[in-house]
N, C-alpha and C positions, 0 to 999 in steps of 0.2 A: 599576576598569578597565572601557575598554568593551567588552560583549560582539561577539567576531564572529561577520558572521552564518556561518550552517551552510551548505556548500555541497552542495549536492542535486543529483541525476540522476532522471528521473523515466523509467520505461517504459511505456509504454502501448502499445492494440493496437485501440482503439476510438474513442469519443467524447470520451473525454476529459474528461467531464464532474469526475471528483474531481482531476486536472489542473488544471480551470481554477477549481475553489476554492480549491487552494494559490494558483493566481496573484492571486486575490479577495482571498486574507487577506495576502499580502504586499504586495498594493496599497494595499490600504484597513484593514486591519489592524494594521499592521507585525510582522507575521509576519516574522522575523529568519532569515528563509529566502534561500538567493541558490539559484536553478534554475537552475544552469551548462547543462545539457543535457536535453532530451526524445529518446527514442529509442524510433521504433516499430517495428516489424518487417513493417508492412502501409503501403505509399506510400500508400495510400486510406484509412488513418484521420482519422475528422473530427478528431479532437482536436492534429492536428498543427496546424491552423488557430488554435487557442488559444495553441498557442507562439510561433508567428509573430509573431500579434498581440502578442504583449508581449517581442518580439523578443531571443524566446530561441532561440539555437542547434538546432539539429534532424536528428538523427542517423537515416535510413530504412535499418534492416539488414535488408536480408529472407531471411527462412529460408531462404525459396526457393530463393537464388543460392547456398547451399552446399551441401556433399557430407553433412554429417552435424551433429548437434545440437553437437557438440564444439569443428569450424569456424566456424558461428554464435556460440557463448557466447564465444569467442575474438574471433570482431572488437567483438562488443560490450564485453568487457572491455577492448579496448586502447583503445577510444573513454572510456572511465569514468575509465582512468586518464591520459588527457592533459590532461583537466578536472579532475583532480584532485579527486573526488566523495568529500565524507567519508561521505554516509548516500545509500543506491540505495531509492527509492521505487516498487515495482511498485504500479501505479493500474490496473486492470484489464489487464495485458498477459498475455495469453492463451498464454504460450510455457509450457511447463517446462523447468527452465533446469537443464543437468545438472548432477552430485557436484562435480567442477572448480569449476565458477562459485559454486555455492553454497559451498561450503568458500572461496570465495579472497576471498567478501565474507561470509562468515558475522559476527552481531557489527555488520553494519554498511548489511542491507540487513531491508529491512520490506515487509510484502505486505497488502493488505486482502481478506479472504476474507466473503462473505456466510452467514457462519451462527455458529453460537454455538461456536465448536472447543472440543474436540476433535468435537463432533459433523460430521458431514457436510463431510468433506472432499472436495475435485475438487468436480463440476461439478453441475447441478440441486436445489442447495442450499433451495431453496423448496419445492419438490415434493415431496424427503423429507422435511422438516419436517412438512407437512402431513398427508401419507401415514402419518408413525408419529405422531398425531395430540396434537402438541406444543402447549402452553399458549401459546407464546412464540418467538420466534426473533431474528434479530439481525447484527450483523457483528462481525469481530475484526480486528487486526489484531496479527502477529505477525514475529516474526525467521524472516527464509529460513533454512530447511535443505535438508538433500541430500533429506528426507523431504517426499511430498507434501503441504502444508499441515501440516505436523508440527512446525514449530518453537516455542519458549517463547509464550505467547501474553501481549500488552506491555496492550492495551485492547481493552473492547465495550459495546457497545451496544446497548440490547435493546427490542421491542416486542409485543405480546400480538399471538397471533392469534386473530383474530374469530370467530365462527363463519361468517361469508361470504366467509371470504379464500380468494384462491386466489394464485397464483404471481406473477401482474400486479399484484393490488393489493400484495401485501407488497412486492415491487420497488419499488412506486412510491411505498407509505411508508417505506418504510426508504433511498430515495437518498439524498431531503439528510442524513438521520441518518447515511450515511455518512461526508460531506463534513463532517459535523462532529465526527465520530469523527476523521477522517484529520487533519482540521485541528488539533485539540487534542493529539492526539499525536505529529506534525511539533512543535508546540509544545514538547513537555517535551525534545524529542532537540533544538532548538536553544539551550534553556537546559541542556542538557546534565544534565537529570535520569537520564535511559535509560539505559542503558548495558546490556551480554552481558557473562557471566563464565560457563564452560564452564556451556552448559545451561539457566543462569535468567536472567533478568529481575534487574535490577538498579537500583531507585526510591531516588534519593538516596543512592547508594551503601547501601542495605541490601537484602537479598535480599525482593524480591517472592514472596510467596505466593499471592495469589490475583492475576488480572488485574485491571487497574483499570477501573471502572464508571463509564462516561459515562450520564450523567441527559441524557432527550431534549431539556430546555428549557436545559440547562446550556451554555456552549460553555468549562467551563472543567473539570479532575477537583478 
């Protein structure tokens, strides 16, 4: 039977640049991805301009316009569910998204975070790496929780730091290693390998133990 594809929502808050590598691999790919909606919270993000272009629907909530984070997570949920969004892709959106929202897509929303988690969670992920003077660093990507950067961790990808690195070149090596992180793991949640079961990680319906290791020259686990 034939696979359908996964219908996706993607949030972002910036450039959009791991945005428009999902749109890359379901282009030219066939990444069995369908991106019903992008929603940013910033009308000036560039990366709404990647949605556009591949004219995909475009949802601008901005925090701004509400009284509190709870009114925000709320109109963006009612937007999620009229698309009928099976998996929510935070791609760099810069919100934190409260207990409510995280609980009511727990299981079924994913986040890409730039460091090797559990280490260095929230923000300047580069600089502490460096600063406690780490062999190595990396991205993950994991299941939202109510917890900052705390939920099962699904995949990562990893890179040595140099001894000349500082916070701009690791960024600037490890972006596309992101986009091929994000890419490859979008991949297993539409063949429906992924899956949450209270707490873990769930590969092939058997309980994942360690995260899965993306090889830098690989684009496949």
């Amino acid at each position: 039977m034939k696979q359908d594809t996964l219908r996706a929502a993607v949030l972002i808050s910036g450039t959009g640049s791991n945005l428009k590598a999902l749109i890359n691999a379901v282009e030219s790919s066939g990444l069995k991805l369908n991106i019903v909606r992008v929603v940013s919270n910033r009308e000036d993000a560039p990366g709404i301009g990647h949605a556009r272009a591949a004219s995909i629907p475009v949802s601008v909530i901005s925090h701004t316009e509400f009284p509190d984070r709870q009114a925000h997570d709320a109109a963006v949920a009612e937007v999620l569910q009229q698309d009928r969004a099976e998996l929510i892709i935070l791609a760099g959106y810069m919100r934190i998204l409260g207990e409510d929202f995280a609980n009511q897509y727990c299981g079924r929303m994913i986040n890409l975070h730039p460091s090797l988690l559990p280490l260095y969670k929230g923000l300047d992920t580069y600089n502490r790496a460096l600063k406690s003077g780490d062999s190595e660093t990396g991205a993950s990507i994991h299941f939202v929780t109510a917890g900052l950067d705390s939920g099962p961790v699904i995949s990562q990808i990893k890179i040595p730091i140099l001894p000349d690195d500082d916070a701009a070149s690791l960024s600037a090596r490890l972006g596309p290693l992101e986009h091929q992180l994000l890419v490859a793991t979008v991949e297993l949640f539409c063949n429906r390998q992924i899956s949450y079961q209270q707490g873990t990680v769930l590969y092939q319906n058997k309980i994942m133990k360690h995260p899965l290791q993306l090889k830098p020259d690989s684009l496949f686990f």
